[in-house]
C-alpha positions in Angstrom: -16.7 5.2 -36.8 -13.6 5.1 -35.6 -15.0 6.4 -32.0 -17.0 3.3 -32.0 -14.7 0.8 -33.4 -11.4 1.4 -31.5 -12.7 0.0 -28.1 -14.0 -3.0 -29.6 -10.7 -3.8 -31.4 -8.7 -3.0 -28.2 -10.6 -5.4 -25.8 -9.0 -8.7 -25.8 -12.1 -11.2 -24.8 -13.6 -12.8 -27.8 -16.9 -13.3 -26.2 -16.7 -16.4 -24.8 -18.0 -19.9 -26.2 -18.5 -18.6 -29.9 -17.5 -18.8 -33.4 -16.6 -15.4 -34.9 -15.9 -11.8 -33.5 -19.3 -10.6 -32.2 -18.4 -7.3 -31.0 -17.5 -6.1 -34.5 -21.4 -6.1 -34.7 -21.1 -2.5 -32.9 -19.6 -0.9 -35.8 -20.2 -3.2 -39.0 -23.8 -1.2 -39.3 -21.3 1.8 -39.6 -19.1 -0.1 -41.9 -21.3 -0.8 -44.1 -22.9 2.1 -44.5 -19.4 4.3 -45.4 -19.2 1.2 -47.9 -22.5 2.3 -49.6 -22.5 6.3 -49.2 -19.0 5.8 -51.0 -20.5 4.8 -54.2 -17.4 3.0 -55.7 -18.1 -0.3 -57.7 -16.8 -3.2 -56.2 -13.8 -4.8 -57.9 -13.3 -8.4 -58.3 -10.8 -9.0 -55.2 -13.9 -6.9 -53.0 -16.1 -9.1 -54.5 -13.5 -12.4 -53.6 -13.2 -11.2 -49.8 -17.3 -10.9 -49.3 -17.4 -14.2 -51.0 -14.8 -16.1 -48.7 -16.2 -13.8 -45.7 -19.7 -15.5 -46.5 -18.2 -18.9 -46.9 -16.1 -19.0 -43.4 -18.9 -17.5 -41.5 -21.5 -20.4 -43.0 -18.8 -22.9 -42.4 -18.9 -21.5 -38.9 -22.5 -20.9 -38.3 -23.3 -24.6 -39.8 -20.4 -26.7 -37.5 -19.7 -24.9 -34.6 -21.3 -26.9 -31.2 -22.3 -29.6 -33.7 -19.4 -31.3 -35.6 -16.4 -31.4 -33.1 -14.1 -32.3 -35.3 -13.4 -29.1 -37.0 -12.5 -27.7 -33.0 -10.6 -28.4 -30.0 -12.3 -28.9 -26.7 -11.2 -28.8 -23.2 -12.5 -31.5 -20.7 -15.3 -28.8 -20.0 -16.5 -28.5 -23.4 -14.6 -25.2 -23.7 -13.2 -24.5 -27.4 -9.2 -24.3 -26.8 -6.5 -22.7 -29.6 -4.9 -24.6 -31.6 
């Protein structure tokens, strides 16, 4: 995974105009697959980080391009940093 993940996680564009990391989706197949050949029970704090994970991502998914509040724009319509 590692082989897979490392290039992704050394490149420094985001992708652009979106909300969220999208070339993690090379390696999150991978991811979660170790997660589930592992066979460990989730604890309560792995069960707290997918539930926050879940919530930013719809928070994301649901505002971003539509409620401009929540982002800052350039005069091109560009999301800026903070």
């Amino acid at each position: 995974m590692a082989a897979v993940a490392l290039p992704s996680l050394l490149y420094q564009n985001s992708g652009w105009l979106q909300f969220g990391y999208r070339f993690a989706l090379d390696y999150m197949v991978l991811l979660v697959l170790l997660l589930a050949i592992g066979g460990r029970p989730l604890g309560r704090v792995g069960k707290t980080l997918i539930a926050i994970g879940i919530a930013i991502n719809l928070f994301g998914a649901v505002t971003f391009a539509r409620h401009n509040q929540f982002y800052r724009r350039d005069d091109y319509g560009v999301i800026i940093r903070h």
